[in-house]
ROVO-189235 format. One record per residue (C-alpha): residue in one letter; x, y, z. Coordinates in steps of 0.25 Angstrom, whole numbers. Layout:
<doba><res>A</res><u>X</u><v>Y</v><w>Z</w></doba>
...
END
This chain:
<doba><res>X</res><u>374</u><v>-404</v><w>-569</w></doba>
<doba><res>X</res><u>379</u><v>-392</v><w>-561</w></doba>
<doba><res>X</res><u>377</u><v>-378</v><w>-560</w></doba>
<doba><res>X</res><u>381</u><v>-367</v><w>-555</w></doba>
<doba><res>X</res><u>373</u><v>-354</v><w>-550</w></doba>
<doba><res>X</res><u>376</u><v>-338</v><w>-549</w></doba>
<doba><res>X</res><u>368</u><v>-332</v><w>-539</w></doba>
<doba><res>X</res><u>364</u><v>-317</v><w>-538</w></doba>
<doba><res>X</res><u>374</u><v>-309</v><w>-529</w></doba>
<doba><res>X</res><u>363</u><v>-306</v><w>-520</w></doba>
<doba><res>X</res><u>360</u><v>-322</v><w>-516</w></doba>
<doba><res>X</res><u>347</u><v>-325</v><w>-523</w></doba>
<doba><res>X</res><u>351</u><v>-340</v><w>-524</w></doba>
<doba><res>X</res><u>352</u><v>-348</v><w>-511</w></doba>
<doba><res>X</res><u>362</u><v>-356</v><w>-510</w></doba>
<doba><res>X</res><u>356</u><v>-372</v><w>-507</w></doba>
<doba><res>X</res><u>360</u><v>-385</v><w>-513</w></doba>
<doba><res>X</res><u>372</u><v>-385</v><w>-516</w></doba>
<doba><res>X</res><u>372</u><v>-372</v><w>-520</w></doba>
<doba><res>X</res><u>386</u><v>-362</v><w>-519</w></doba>
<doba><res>X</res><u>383</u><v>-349</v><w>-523</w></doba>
<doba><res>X</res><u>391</u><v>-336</v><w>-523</w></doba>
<doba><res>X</res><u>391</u><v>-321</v><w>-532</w></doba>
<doba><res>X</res><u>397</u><v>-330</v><w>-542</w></doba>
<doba><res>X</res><u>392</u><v>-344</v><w>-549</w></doba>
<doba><res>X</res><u>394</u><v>-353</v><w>-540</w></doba>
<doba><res>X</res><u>393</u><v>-368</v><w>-541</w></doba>
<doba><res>X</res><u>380</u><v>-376</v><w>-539</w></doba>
<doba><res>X</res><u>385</u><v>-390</v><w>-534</w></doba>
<doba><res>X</res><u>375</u><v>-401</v><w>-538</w></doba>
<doba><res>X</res><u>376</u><v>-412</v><w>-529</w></doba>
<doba><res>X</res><u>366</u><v>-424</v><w>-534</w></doba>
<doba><res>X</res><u>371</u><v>-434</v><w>-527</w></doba>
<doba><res>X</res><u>373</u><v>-427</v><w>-513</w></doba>
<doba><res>X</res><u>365</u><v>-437</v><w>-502</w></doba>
<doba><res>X</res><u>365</u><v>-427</v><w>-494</w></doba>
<doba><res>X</res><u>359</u><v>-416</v><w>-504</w></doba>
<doba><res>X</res><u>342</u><v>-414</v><w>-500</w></doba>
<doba><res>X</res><u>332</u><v>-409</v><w>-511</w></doba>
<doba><res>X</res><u>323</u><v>-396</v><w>-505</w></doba>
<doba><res>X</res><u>311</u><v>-406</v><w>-504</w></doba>
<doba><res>X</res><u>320</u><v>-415</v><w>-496</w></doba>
<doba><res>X</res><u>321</u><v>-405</v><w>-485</w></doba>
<doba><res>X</res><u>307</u><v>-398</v><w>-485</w></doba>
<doba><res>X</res><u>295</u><v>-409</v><w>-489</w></doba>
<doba><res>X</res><u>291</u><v>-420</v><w>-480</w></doba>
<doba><res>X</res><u>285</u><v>-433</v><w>-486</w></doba>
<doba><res>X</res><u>269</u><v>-433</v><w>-490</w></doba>
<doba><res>X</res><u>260</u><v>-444</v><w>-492</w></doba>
<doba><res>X</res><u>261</u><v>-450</v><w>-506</w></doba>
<doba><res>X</res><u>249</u><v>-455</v><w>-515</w></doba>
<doba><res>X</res><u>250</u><v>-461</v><w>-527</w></doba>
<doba><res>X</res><u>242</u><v>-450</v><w>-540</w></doba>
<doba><res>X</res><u>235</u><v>-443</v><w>-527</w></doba>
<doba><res>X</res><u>237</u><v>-430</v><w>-523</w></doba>
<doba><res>X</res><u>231</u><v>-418</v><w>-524</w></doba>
<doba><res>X</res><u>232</u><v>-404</v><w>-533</w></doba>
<doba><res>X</res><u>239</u><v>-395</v><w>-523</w></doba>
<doba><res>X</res><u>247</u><v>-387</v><w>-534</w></doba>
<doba><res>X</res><u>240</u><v>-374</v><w>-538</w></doba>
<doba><res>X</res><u>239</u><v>-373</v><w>-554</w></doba>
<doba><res>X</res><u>244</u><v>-359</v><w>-561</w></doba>
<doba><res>X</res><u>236</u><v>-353</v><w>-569</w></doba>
<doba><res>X</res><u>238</u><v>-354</v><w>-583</w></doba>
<doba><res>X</res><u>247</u><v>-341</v><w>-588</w></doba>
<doba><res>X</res><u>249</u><v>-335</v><w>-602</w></doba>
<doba><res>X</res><u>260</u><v>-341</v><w>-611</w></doba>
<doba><res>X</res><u>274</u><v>-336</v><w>-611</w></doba>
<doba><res>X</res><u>281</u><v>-334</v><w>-623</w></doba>
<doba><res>X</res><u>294</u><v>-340</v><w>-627</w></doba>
<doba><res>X</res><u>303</u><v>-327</v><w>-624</w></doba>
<doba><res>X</res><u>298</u><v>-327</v><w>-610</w></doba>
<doba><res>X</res><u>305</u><v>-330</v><w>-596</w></doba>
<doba><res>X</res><u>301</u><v>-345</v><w>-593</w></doba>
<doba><res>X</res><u>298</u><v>-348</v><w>-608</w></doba>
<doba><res>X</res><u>303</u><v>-362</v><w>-611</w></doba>
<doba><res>X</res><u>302</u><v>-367</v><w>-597</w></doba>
<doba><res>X</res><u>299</u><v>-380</v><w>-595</w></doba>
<doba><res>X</res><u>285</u><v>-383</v><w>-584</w></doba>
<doba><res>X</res><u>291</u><v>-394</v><w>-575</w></doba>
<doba><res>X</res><u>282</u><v>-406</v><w>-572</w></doba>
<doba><res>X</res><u>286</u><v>-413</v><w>-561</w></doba>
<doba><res>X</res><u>282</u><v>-428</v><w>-560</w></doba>
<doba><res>X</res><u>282</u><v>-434</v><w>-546</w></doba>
<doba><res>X</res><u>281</u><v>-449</v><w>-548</w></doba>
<doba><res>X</res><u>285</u><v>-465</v><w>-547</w></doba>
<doba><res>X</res><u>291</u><v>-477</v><w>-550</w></doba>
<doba><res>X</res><u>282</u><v>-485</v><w>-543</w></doba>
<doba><res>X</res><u>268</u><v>-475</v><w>-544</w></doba>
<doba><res>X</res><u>257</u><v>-484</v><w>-553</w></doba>
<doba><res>X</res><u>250</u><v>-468</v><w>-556</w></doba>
<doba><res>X</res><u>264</u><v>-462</v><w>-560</w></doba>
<doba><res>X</res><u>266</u><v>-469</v><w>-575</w></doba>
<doba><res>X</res><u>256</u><v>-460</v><w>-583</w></doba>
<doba><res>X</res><u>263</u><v>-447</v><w>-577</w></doba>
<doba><res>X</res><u>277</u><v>-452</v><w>-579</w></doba>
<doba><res>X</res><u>273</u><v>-453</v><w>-594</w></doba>
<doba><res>X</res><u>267</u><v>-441</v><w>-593</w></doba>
<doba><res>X</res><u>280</u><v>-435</v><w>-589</w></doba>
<doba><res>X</res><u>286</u><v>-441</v><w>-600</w></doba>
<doba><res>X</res><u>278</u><v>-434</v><w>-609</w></doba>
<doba><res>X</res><u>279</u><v>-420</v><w>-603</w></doba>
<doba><res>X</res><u>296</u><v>-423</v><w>-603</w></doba>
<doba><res>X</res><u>294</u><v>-421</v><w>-618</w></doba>
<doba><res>X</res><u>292</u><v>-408</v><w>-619</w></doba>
<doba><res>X</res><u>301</u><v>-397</v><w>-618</w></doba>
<doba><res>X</res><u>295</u><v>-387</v><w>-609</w></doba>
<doba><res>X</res><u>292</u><v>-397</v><w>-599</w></doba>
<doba><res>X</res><u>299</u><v>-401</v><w>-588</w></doba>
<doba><res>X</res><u>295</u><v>-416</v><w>-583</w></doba>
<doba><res>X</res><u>302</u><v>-421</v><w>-572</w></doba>
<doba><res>X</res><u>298</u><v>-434</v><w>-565</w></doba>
<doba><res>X</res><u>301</u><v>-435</v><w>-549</w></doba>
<doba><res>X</res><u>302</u><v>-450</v><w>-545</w></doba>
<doba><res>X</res><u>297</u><v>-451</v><w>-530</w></doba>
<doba><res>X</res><u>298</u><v>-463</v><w>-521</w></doba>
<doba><res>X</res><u>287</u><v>-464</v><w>-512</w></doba>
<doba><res>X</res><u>282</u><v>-475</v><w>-521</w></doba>
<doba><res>X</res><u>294</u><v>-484</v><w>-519</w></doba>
<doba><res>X</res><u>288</u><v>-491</v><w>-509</w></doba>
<doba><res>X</res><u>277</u><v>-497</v><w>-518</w></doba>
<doba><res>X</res><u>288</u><v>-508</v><w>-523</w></doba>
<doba><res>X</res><u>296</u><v>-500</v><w>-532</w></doba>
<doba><res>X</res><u>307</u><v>-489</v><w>-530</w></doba>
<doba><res>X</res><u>307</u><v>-477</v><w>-540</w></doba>
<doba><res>X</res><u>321</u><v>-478</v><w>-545</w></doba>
<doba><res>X</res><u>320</u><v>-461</v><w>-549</w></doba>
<doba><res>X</res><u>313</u><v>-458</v><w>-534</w></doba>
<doba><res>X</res><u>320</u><v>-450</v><w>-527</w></doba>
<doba><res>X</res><u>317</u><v>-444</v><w>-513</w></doba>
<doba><res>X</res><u>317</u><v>-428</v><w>-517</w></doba>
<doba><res>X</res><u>308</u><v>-432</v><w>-529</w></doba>
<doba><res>X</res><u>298</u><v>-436</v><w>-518</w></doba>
<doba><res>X</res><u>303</u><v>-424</v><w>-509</w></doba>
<doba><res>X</res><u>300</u><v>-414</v><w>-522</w></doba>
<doba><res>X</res><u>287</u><v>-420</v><w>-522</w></doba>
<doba><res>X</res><u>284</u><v>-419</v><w>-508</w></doba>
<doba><res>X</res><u>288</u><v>-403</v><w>-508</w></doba>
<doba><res>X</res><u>278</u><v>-401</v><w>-520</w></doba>
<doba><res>X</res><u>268</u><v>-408</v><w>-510</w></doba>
<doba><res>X</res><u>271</u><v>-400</v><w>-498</w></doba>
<doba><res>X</res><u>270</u><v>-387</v><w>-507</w></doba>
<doba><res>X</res><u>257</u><v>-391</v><w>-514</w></doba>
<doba><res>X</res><u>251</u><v>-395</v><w>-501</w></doba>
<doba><res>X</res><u>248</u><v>-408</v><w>-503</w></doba>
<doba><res>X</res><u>247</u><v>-420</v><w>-495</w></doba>
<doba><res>X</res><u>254</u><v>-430</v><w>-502</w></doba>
<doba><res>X</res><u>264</u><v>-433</v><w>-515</w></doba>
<doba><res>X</res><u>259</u><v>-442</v><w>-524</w></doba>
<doba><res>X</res><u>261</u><v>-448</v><w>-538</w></doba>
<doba><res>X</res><u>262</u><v>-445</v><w>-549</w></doba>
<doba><res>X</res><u>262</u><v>-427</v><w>-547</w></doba>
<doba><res>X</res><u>267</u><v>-422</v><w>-558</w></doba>
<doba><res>X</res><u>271</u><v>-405</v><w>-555</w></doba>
<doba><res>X</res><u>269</u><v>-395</v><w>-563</w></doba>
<doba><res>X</res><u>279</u><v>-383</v><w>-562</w></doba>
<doba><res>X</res><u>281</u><v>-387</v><w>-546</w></doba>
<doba><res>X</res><u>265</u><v>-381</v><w>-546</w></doba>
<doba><res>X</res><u>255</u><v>-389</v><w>-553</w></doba>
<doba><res>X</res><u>251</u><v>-403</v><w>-550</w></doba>
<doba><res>X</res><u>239</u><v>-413</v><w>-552</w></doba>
<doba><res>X</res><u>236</u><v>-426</v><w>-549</w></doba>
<doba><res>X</res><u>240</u><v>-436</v><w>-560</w></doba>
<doba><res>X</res><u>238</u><v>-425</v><w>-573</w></doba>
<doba><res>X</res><u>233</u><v>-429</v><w>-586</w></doba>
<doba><res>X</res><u>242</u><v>-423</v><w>-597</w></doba>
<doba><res>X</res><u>232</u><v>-411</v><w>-600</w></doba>
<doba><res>X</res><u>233</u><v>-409</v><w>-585</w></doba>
<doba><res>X</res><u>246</u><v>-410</v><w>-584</w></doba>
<doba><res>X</res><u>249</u><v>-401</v><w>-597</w></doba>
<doba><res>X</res><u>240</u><v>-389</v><w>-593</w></doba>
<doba><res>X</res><u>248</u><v>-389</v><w>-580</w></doba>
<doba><res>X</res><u>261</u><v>-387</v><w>-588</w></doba>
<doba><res>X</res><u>255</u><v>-379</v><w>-598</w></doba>
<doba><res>X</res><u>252</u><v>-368</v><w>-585</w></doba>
<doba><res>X</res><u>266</u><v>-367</v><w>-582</w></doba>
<doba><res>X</res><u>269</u><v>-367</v><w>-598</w></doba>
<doba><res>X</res><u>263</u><v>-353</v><w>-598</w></doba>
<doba><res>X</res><u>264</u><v>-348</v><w>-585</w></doba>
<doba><res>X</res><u>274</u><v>-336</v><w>-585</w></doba>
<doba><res>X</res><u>289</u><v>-338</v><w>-579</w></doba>
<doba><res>X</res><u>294</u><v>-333</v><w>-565</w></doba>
<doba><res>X</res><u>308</u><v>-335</v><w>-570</w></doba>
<doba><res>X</res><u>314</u><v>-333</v><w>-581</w></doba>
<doba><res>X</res><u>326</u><v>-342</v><w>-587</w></doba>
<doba><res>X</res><u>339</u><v>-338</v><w>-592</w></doba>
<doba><res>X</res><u>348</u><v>-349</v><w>-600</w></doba>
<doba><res>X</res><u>362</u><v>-347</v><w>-606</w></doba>
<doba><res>X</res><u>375</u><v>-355</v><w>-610</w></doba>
<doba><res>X</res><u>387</u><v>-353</v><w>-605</w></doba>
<doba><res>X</res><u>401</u><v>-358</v><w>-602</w></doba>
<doba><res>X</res><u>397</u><v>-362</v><w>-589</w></doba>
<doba><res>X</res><u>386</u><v>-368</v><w>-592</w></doba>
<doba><res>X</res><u>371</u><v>-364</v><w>-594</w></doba>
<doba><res>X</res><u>367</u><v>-352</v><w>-587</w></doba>
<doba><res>X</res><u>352</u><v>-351</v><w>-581</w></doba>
<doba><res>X</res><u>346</u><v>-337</v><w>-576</w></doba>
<doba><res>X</res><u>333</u><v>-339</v><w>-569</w></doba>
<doba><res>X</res><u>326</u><v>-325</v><w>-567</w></doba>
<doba><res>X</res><u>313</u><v>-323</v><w>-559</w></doba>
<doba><res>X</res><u>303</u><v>-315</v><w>-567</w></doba>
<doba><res>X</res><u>294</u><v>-312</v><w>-554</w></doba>
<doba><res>X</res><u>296</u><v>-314</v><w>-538</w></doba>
<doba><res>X</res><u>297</u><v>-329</v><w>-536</w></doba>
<doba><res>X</res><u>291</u><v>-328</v><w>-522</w></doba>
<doba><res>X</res><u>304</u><v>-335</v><w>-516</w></doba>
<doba><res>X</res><u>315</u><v>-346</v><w>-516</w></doba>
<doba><res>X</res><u>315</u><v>-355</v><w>-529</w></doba>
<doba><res>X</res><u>324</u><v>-368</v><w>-529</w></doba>
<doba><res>X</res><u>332</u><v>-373</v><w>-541</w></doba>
<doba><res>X</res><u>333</u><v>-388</v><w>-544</w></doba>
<doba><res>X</res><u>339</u><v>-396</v><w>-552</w></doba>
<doba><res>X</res><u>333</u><v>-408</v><w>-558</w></doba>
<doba><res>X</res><u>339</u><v>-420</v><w>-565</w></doba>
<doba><res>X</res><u>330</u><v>-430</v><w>-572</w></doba>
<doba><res>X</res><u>332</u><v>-440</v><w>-581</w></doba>
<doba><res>X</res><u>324</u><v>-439</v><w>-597</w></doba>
<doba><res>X</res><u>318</u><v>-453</v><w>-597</w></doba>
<doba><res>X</res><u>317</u><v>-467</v><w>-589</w></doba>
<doba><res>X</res><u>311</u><v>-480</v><w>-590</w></doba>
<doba><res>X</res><u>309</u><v>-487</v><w>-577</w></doba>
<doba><res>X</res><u>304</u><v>-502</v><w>-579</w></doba>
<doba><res>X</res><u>296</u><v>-503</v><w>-565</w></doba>
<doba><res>X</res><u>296</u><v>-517</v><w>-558</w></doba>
<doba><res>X</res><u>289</u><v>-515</v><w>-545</w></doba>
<doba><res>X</res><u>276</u><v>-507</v><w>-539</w></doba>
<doba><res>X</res><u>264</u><v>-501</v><w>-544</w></doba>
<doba><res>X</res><u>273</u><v>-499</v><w>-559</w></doba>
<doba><res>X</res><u>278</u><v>-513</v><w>-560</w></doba>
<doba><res>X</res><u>282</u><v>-516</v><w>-574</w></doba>
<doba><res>X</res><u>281</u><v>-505</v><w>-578</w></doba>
<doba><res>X</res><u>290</u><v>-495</v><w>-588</w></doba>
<doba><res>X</res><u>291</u><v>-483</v><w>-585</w></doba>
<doba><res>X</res><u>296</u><v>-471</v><w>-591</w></doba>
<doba><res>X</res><u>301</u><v>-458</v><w>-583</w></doba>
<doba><res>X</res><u>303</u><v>-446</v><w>-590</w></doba>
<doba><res>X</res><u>313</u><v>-434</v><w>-584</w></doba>
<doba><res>X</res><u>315</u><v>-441</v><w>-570</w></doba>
<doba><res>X</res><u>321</u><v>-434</v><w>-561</w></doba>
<doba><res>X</res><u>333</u><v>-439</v><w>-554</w></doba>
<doba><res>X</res><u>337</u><v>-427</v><w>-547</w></doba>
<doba><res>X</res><u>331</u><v>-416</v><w>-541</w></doba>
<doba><res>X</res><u>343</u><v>-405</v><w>-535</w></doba>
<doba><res>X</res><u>342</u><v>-391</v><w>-528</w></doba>
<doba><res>X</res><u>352</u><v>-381</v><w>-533</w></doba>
<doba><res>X</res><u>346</u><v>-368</v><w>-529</w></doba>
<doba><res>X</res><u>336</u><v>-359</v><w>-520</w></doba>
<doba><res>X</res><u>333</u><v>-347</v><w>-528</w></doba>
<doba><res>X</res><u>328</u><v>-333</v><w>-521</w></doba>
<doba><res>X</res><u>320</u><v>-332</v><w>-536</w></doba>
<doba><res>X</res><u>324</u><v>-317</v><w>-536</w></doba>
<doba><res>X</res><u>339</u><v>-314</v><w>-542</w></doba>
<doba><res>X</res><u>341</u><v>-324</v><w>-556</w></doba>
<doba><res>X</res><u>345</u><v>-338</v><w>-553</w></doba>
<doba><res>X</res><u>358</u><v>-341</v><w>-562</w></doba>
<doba><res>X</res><u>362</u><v>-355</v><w>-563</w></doba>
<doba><res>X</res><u>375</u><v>-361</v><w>-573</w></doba>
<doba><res>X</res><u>371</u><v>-373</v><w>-578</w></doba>
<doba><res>X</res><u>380</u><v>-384</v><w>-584</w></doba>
<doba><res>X</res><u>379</u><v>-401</v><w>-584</w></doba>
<doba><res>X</res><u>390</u><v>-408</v><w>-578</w></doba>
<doba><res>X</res><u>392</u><v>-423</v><w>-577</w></doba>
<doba><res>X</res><u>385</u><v>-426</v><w>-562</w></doba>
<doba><res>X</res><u>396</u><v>-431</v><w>-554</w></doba>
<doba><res>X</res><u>394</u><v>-449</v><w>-551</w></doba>
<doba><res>X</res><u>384</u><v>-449</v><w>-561</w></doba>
<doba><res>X</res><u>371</u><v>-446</v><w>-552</w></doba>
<doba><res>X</res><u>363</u><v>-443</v><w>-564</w></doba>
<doba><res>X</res><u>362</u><v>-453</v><w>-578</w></doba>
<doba><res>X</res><u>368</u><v>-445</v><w>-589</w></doba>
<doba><res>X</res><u>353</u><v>-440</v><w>-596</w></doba>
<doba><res>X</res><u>350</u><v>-432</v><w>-583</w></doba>
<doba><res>X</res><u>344</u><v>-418</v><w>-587</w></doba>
<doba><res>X</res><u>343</u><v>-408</v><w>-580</w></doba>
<doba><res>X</res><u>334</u><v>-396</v><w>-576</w></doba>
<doba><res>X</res><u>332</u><v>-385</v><w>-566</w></doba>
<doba><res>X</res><u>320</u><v>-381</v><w>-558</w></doba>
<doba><res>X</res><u>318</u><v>-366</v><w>-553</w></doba>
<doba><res>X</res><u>306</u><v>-369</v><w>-543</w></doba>
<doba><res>X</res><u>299</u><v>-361</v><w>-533</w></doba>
<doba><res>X</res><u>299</u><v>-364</v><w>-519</w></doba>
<doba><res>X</res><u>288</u><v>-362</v><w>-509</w></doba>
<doba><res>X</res><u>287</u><v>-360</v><w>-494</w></doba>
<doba><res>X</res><u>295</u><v>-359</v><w>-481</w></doba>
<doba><res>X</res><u>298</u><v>-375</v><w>-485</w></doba>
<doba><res>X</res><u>302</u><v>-372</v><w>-500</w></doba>
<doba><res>X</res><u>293</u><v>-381</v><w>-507</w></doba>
<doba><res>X</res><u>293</u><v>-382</v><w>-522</w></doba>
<doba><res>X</res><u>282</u><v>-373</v><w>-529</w></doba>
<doba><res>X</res><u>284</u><v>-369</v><w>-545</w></doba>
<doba><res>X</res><u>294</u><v>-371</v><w>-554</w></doba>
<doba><res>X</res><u>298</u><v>-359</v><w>-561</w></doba>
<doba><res>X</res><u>307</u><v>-365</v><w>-571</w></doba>
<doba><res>X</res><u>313</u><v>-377</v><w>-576</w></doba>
<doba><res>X</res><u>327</u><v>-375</v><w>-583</w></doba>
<doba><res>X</res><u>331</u><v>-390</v><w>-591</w></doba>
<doba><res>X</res><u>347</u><v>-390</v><w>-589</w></doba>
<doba><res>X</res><u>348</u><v>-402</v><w>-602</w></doba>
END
């Protein structure tokens, strides 16, 4: 997967990550296997206590707003649900499966985060990966809370609860379903690839980061050690990477040229999809806040 970006003359986007940018299109170097390469949680959340389906409810929820009809910006849109959750976390089973069920429909986003604080139980989470745990920890750090714990699922980077019921889960998704876009999304092909145009519809209130996610559709994990011992488990939409391509101002159009490419060594397995966040940033420290799209790439 590569991509490459055409920035307003007037630097609206900021170069990070890899990121070359110039008056024309210029080439966005994705760099997956890069040791050296740091996720924005990496750099700006240090490590909070971890409990196992504890925590507490420091996400305010929106208030339900009126439908949007199908010719409008941000209609069609997945709602991202973000599932932080383990290998070797006894509670975690239930919301993995739940997870499946949302990966089913079409405008929902599932992903599932794999974190590794729970490898020291007796066995290592063969998805985990530090800046899963690090994205975790940033939610954390903006919601206020005192500890990450599993399993959280995320609602739109906003709305969380501790171990939802479907009907709980559903009416969270079902705000952000109908809540009116901030951006809207511009698609088209082309030679070069597909072209995206994200346009704000309203002030952003400052810098919004663009990620790209890869995950794989489905996997079955047969546990042998710790609190799942023989159990099978199936993980649906598991992220495998998680890759800062841009800081967007959120005031002149983010353009972006899209096209899928063979990833050079074979980092990924060949079913990994692909999508792109457009999420708000908060604070001096750029933690995460809400997503304002999702944009699915395959």
């Amino acid at each position: 997967m590569s991509a490459t970006a055409a920035p307003p003359s007037d630097g609206g986007v900021q170069s990070r990550g890899g990121f070359e940018q110039s008056g024309q299109d210029a080439p966005l170097i994705l760099a997956p296997d890069d040791p050296g390469r740091q996720s924005p949680a990496s750099m700006l959340a240090p490590g909070l206590p971890m409990t196992e389906a504890g925590g507490i409810n420091g996400f305010a929820a929106m208030e339900a707003a009126p439908p949007v009809s199908a010719d409008l910006p941000g209609a069609g849109v997945p709602v991202v649900v973000e599932l932080f959750t383990s290998q070797g976390c006894s509670n975690c089973p239930p919301a993995d499966a739940m997870l499946t069920m949302l990966a089913g429909q079409g405008d929902v986003l599932a992903l599932s985060y794999h974190v590794d604080y729970w490898d020291y139980l007796g066995w290592a989470d063969s998805f985990a990966r530090p800046e899963f745990t690090d994205r975790q920890t940033a939610y954390a750090h903006a919601a206020g809370e005192r500890s990450v714990y599993t399993p959280q699922m995320i609602v739109e980077g906003q709305d969380t609860s501790v171990s939802p019921g479907p009907a709980q889960l559903m009416g969270l998704i079902d705000q952000h379903r109908f809540a009116p876009a901030l951006v809207s999304i511009r698609r088209d092909r082309t030679e070069r690839g597909e072209a995206i145009e994200v346009q704000p519809l309203s002030d952003l209130g400052g810098a919004v980061d663009v990620v790209l996610i890869r995950y794989a559709p489905e996997r079955r994990v047969e546990v042998r050690a710790g609190e799942n011992r023989g159990r099978s488990v199936v993980y649906s939409n598991v992220v495998l990477g998680l890759e800062h391509l841009s800081r967007w101002d959120g005031q002149q159009p983010l353009r972006l040229t899209v096209r899928a490419e063979l990833v050079e060594g074979g980092a990924y397995p060949p079913d990994t999809r692909h999508a792109v966040l457009i999420q708000q940033m908060q604070g001096k420290r750029a933690l995460p806040g809400p997503i304002l799209a999702a944009i699915r790439l395959d």
